[in-house]
VOBA-1610 file (N, C-alpha, C; in pm, whole numbers, padded with zeros to 5 digits, always signed):
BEGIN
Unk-02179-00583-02853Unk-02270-00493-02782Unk-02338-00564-02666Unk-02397-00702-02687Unk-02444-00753-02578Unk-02362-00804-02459Unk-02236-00841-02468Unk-02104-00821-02404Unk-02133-00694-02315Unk-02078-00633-02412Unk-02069-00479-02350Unk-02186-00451-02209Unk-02321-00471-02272Unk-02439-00419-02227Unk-02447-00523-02042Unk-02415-00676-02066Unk-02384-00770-01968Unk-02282-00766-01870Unk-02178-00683-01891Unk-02074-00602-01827Unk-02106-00499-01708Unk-02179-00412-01836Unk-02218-00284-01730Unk-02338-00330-01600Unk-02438-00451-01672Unk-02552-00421-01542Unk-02468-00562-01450Unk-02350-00634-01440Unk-02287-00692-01333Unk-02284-00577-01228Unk-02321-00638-01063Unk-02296-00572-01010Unk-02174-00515-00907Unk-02121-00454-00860Unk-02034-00387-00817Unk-02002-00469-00732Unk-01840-00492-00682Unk-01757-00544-00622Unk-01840-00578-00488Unk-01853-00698-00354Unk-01902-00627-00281Unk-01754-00640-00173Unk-01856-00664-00036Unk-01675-00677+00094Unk-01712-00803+00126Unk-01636-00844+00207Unk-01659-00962+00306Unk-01626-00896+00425Unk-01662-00737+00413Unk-01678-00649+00552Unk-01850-00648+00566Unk-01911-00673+00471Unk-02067-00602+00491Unk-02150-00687+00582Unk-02238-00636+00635Unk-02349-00721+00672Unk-02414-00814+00606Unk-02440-00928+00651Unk-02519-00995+00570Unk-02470-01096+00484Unk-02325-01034+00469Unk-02254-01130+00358Unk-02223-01255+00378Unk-02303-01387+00304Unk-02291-01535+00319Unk-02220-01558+00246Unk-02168-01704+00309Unk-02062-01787+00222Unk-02126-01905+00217Unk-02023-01979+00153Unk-02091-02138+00142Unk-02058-02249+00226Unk-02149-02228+00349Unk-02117-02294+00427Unk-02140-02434+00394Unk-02056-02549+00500Unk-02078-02686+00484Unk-02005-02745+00329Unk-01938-02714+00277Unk-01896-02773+00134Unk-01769-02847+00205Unk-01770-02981+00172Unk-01635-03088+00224Unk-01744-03155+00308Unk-01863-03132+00350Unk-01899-03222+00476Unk-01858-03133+00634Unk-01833-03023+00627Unk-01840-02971+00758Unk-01686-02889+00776Unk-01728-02833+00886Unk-01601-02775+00920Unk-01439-02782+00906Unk-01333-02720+00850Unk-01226-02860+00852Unk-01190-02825+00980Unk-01088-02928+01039Unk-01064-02903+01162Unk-00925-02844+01179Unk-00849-02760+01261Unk-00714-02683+01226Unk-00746-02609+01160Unk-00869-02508+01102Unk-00828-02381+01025Unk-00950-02301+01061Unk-00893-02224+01024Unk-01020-02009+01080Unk-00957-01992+00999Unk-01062-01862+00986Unk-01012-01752+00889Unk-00863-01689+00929Unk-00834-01687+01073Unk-00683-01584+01096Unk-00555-01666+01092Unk-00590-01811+01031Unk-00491-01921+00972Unk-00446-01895+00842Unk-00597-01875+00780Unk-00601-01852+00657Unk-00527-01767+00593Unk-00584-01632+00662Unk-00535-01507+00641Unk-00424-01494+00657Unk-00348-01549+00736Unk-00164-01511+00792Unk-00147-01593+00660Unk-00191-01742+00596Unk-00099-01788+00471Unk-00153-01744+00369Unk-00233-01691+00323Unk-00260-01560+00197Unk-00130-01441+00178Unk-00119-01395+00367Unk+00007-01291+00302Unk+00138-01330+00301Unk+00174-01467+00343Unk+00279-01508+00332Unk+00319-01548+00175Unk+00183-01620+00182Unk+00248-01639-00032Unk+00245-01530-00082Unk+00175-01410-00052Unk+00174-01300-00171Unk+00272-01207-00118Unk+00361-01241-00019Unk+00506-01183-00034Unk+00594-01232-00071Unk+00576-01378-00071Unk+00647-01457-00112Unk+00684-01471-00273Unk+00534-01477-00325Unk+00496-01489-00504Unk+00439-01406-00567Unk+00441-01321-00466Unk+00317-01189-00543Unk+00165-01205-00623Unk+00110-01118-00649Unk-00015-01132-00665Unk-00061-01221-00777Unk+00024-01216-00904Unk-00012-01251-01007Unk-00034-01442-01039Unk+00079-01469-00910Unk+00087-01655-00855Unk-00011-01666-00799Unk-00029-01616-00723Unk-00159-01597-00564Unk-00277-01696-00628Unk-00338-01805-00612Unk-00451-01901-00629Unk-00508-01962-00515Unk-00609-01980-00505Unk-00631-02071-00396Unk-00640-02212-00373Unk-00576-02260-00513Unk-00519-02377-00503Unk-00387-02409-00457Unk-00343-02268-00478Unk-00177-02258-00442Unk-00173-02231-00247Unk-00242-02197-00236Unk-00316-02148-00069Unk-00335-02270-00007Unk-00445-02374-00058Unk-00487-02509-00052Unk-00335-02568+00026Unk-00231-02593-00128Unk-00157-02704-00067Unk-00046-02599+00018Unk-00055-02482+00041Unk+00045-02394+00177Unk-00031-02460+00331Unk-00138-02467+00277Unk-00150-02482+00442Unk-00214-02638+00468Unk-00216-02698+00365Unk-00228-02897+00318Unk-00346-02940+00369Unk-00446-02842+00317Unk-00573-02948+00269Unk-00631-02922+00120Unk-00785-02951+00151Unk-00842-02917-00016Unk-00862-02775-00026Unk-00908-02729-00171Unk-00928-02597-00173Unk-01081-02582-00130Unk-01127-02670-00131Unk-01278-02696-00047Unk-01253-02687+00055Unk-01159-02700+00142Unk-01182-02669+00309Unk-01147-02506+00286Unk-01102-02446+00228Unk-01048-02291+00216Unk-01223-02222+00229Unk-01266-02281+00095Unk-01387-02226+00066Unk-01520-02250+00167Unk-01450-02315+00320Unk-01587-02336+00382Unk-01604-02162+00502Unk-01456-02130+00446Unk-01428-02011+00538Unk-01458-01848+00419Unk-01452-01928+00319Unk-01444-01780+00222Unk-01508-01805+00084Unk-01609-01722+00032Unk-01705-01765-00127Unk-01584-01760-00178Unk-01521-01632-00241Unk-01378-01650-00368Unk-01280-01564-00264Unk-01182-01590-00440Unk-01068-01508-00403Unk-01013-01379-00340Unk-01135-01337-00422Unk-01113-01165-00398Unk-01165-01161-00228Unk-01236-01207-00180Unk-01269-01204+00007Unk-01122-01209+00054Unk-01072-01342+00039Unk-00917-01347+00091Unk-00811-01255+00075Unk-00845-01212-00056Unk-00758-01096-00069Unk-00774-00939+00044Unk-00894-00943+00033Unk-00951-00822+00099Unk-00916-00871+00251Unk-00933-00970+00316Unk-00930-01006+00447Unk-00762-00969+00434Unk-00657-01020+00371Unk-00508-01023+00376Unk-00498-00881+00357Unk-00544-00774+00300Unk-00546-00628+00276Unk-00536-00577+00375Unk-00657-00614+00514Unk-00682-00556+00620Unk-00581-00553+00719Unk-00536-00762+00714Unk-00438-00762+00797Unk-00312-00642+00783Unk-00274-00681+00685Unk-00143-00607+00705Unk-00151-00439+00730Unk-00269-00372+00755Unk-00304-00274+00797Unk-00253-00273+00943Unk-00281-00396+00984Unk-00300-00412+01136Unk-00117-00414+01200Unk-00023-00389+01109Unk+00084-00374+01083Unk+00131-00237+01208Unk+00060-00156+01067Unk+00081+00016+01108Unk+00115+00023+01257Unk+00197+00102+01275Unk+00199+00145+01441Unk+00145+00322+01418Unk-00003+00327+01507Unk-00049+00412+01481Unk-00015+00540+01607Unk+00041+00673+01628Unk+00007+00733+01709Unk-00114+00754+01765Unk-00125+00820+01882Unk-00234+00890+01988Unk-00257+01022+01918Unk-00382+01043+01829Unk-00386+01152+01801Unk-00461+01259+01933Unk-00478+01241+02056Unk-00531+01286+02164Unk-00376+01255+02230Unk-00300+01225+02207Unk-00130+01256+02281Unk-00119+01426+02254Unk-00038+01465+02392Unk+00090+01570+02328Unk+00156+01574+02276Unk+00133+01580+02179Unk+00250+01580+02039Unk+00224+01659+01939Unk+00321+01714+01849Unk+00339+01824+01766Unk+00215+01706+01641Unk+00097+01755+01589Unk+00070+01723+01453Unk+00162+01680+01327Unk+00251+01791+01359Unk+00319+01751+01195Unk+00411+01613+01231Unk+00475+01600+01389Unk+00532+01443+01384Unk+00463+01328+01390Unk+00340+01347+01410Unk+00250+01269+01354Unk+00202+01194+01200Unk+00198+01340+01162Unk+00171+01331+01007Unk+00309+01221+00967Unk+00417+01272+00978Unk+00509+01242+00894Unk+00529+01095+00986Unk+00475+01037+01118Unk+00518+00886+01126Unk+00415+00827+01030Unk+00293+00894+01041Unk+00164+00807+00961Unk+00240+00786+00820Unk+00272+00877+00753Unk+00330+00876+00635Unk+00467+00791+00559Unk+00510+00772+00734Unk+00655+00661+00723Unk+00576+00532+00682Unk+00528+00516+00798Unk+00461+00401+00856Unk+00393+00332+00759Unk+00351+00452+00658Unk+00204+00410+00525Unk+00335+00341+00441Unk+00451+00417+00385Unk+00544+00368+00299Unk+00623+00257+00332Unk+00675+00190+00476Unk+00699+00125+00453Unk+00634-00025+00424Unk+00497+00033+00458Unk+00383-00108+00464Unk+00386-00098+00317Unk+00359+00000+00226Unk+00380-00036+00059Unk+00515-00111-00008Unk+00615-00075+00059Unk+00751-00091+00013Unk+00742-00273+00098Unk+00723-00276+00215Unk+00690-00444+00280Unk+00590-00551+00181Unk+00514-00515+00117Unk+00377-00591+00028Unk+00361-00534-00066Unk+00419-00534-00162Unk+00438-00467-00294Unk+00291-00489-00360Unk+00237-00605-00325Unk+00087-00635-00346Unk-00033-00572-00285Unk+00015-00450-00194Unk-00098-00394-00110Unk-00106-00270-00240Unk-00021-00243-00322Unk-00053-00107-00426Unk-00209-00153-00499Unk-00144-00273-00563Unk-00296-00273-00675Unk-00378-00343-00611Unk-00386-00403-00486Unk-00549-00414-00423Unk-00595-00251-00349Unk-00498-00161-00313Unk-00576-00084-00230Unk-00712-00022-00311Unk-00683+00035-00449Unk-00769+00054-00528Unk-00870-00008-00540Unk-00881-00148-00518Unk-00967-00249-00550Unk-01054-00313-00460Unk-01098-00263-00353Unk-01170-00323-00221Unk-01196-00195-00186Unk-01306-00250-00078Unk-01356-00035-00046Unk-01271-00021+00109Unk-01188-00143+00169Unk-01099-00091+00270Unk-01185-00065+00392Unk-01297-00121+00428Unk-01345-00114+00538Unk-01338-00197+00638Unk-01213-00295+00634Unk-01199-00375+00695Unk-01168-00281+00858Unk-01141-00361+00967Unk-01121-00260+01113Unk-01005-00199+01118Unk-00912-00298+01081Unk-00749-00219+01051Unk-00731-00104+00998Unk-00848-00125+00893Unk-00808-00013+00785Unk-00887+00104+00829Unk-00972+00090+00912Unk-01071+00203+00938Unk-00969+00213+01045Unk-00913+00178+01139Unk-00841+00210+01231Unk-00746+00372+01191Unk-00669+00306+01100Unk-00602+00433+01021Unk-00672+00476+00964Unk-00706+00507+00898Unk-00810+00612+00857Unk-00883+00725+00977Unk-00900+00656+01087Unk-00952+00765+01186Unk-00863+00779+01239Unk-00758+00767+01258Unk-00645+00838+01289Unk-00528+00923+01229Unk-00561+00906+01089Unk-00515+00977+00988Unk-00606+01108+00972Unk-00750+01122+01015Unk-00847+01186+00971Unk-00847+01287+01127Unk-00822+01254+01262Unk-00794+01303+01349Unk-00639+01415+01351Unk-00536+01327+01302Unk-00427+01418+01351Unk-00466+01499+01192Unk-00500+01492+01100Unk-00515+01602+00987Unk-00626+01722+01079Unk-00693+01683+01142Unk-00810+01777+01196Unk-00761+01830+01322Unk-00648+01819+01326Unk-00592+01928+01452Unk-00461+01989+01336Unk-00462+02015+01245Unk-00382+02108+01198Unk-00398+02254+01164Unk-00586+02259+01214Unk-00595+02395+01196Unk-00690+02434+01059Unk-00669+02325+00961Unk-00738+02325+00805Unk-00931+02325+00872Unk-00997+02398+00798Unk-01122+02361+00776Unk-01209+02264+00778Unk-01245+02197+00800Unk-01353+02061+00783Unk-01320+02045+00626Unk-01370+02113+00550Unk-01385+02092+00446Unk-01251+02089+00357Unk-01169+02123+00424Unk-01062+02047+00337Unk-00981+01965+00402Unk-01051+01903+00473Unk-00933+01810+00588Unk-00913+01680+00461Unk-01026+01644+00354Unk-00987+01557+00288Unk-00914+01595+00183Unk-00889+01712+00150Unk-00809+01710+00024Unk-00678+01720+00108Unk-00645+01765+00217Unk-00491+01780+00261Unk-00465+01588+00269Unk-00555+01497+00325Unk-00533+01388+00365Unk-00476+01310+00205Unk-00554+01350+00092Unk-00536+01309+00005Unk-00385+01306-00070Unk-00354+01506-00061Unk-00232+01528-00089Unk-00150+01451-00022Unk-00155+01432+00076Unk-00033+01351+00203Unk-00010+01198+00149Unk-00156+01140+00142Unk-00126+01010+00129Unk-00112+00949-00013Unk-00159+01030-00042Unk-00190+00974-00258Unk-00034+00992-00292Unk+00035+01072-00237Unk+00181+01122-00264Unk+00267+00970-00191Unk+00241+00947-00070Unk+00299+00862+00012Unk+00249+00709-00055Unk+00167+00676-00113Unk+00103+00574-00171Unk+00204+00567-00355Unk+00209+00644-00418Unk+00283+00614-00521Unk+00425+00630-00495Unk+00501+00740-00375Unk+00628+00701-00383Unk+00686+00560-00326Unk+00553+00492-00233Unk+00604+00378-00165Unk+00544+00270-00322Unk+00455+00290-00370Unk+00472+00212-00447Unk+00585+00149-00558Unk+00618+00253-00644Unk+00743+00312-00674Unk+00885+00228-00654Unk+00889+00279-00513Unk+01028+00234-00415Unk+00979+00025-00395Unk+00826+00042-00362Unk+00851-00121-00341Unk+00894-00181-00527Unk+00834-00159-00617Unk+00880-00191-00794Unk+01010-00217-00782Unk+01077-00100-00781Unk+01217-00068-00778Unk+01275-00214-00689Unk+01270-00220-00596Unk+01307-00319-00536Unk+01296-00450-00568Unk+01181-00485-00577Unk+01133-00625-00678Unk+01195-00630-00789Unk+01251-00571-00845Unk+01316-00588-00976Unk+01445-00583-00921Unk+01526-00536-00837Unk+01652-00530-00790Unk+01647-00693-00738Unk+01583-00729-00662Unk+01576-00873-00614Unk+01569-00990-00753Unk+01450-00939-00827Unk+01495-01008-00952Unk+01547-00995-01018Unk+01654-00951-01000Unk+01746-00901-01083Unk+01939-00973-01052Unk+01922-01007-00899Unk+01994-01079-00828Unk+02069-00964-00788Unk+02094-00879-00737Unk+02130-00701-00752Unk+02112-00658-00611Unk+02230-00591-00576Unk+02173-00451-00440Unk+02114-00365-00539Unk+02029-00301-00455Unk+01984-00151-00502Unk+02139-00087-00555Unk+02229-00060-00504Unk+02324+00041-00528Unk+02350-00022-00677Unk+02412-00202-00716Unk+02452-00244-00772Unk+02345-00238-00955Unk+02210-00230-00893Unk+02140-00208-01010Unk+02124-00069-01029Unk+02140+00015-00952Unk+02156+00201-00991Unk+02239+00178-01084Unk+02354+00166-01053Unk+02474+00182-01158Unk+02467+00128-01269Unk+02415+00049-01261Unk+02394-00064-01402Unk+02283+00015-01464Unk+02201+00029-01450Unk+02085+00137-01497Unk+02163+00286-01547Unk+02226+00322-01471Unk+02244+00457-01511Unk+02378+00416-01666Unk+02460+00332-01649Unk+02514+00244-01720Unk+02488+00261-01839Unk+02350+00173-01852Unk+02312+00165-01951Unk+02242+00247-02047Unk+02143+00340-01973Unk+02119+00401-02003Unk+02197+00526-02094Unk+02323+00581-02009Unk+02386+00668-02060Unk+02407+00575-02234Unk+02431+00477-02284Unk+02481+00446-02409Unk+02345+00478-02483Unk+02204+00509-02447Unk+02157+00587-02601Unk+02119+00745-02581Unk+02189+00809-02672Unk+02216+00927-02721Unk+02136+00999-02672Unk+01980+00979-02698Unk+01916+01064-02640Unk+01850+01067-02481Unk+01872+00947-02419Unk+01886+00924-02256Unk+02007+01020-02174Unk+02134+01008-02244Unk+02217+01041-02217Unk+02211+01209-02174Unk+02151+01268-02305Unk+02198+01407-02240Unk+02084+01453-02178Unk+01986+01368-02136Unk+01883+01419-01982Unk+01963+01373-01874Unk+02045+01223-01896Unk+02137+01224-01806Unk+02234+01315-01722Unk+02317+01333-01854Unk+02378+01483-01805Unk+02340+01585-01764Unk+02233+01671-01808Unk+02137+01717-01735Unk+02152+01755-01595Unk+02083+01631-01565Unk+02058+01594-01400Unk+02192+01563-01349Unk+02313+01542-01358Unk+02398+01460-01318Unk+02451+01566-01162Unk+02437+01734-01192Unk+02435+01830-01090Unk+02305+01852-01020Unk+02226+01801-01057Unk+02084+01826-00973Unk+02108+01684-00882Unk+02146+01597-00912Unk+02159+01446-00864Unk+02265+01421-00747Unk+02397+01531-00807Unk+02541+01549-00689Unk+02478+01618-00577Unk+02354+01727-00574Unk+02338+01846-00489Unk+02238+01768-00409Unk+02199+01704-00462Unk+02080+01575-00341Unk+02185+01533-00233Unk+02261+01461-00286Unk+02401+01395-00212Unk+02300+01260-00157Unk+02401+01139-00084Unk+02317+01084-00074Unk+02439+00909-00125Unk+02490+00857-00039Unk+02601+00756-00076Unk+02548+00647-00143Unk+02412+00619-00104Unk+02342+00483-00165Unk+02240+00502-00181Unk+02179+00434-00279Unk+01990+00442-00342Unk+01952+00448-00158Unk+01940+00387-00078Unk+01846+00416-00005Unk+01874+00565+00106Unk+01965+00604+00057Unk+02015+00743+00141Unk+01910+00859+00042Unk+01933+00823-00078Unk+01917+00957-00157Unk+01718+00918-00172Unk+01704+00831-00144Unk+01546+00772-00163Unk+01469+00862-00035Unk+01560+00835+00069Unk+01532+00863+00202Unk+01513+01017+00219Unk+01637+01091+00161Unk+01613+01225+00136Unk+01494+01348+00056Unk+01502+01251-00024Unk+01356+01294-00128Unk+01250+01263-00076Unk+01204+01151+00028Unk+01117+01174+00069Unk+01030+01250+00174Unk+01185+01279+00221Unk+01173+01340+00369Unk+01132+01462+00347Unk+01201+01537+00197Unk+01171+01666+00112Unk+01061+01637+00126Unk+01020+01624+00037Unk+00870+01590+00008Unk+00750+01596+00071Unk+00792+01515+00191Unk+00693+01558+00293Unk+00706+01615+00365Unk+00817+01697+00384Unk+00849+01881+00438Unk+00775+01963+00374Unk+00764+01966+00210Unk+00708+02063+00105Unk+00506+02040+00145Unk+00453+01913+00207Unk+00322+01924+00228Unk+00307+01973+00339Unk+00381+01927+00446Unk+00331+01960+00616Unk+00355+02128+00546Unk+00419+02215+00477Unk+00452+02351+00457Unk+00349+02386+00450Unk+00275+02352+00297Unk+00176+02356+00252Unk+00062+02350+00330Unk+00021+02225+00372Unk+00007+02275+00512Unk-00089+02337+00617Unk+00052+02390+00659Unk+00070+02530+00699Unk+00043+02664+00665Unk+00071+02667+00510Unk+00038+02767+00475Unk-00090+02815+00436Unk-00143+02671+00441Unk-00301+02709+00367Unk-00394+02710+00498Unk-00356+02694+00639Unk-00414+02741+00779Unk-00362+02852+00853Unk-00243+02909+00722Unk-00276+03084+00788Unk-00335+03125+00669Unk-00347+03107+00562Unk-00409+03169+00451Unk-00530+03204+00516Unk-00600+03076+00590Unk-00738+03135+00633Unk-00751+03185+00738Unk-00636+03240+00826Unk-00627+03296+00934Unk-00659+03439+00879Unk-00569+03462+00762Unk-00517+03592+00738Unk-00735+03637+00651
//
């Protein structure tokens, strides 16, 4: 219970976006010389594409870029800052449209929506931090007001410009998550995508009751069409986010009508 009770009054995550927020400066005797934070930050996301999150240390950081983990820490209190700073970067990725361009909204929507998946499917490690930082880094606010702009020329209400943004991206956020898994395991696996489909479907078909959901689907699966995992991946998503821009649509004549 006193566990418990010492848990709850810890306080809440903070940023190394906020005001105010100190670090510990001067630890090693001073500055090291050869490193900033945007040194730092570029070898944070190199190992955590490299090793993924669960390796990720900042001792392991230390000897990537060959000093102490005390010179790391004269730029950052812990881990979780670095993480959040490496979060932002790769925001800074995105190639964002002109939501003040001539351009149709919905090809907008659907580059933001490319653009969001392949940055999940690129950093398989950006899934379980996005949850975990409040994302106010500039990158990330970058998209965000431009995600929040081309949704607000579609015609929707104020008041639901966030639930359409939500549908769009919460959808685009687990299928890229998803698709990046899938992949990481094809790589560890020593495997093409195509080469571990088959082997999966393989195997699967030998227990009895896999099998006849298999069969099942095996005509819902031909009518996709689609020569290789990333054809038929490509198709479903493209569905997919045809069936929201619809949606949409339909819910900004609903309130026309």
């Amino acid at each position: 219970m006193a566990r418990a009770a010492q848990r709850s009054e810890r306080p809440a995550r903070s940023s190394v976006w906020l005001e105010g927020k100190t670090r510990r400066g001067g630890r090693g005797g001073g500055q090291p010389s050869g490193l900033d934070r945007q040194r730092i930050t570029e070898a944070t996301v190199r190992l955590l594409d490299a090793e993924g999150l669960a390796r990720f240390s900042m001792r392991r950081l230390a000897a990537e870029l060959d000093v102490t983990a005390m010179s790391v820490y004269w730029y950052v209190d812990t881990k979780d800052e670095l993480l959040e700073l490496a979060l932002d970067r790769v925001h800074g990725e995105l190639r964002l449209p002109d939501p003040a361009a001539d351009e149709d909204w919905r090809d907008q929507l659907r580059a933001l929506a490319r653009e969001y998946r392949a940055l999940l499917v690129r950093h398989p490690w950006v899934s379980p931090l996005a949850g975990s930082f409040l994302n106010i880094g500039p990158e990330s606010l970058s998209f965000s007001r431009v995600v929040q702009r081309v949704i607000g020329r579609t015609g929707l209400p104020e008041h639901r410009i966030t639930g359409a943004i939500s549908a769009v991206f919460q959808f685009v956020y687990g299928y890229g998550t998803i698709e990046g898994h899938f992949l990481a395991r094809v790589a560890e696996a020593g495997m093409t995508p195509d080469e571990y489909h088959r082997h999966a479907v393989r195997e699967v078909t030998q227990s009895p009751e896999a099998a006849g959901v298999i069969q099942e689907s095996t005509r819902i699966m031909d009518a996709r069409g689609g020569d290789t995992v990333a054809e038929m991946m490509e198709r479903d998503f493209a569905f997919a986010l045809d069936l929201l821009v619809a949606g949409i649509e339909a819910m900004v004549a609903r309130g026309r009508d």
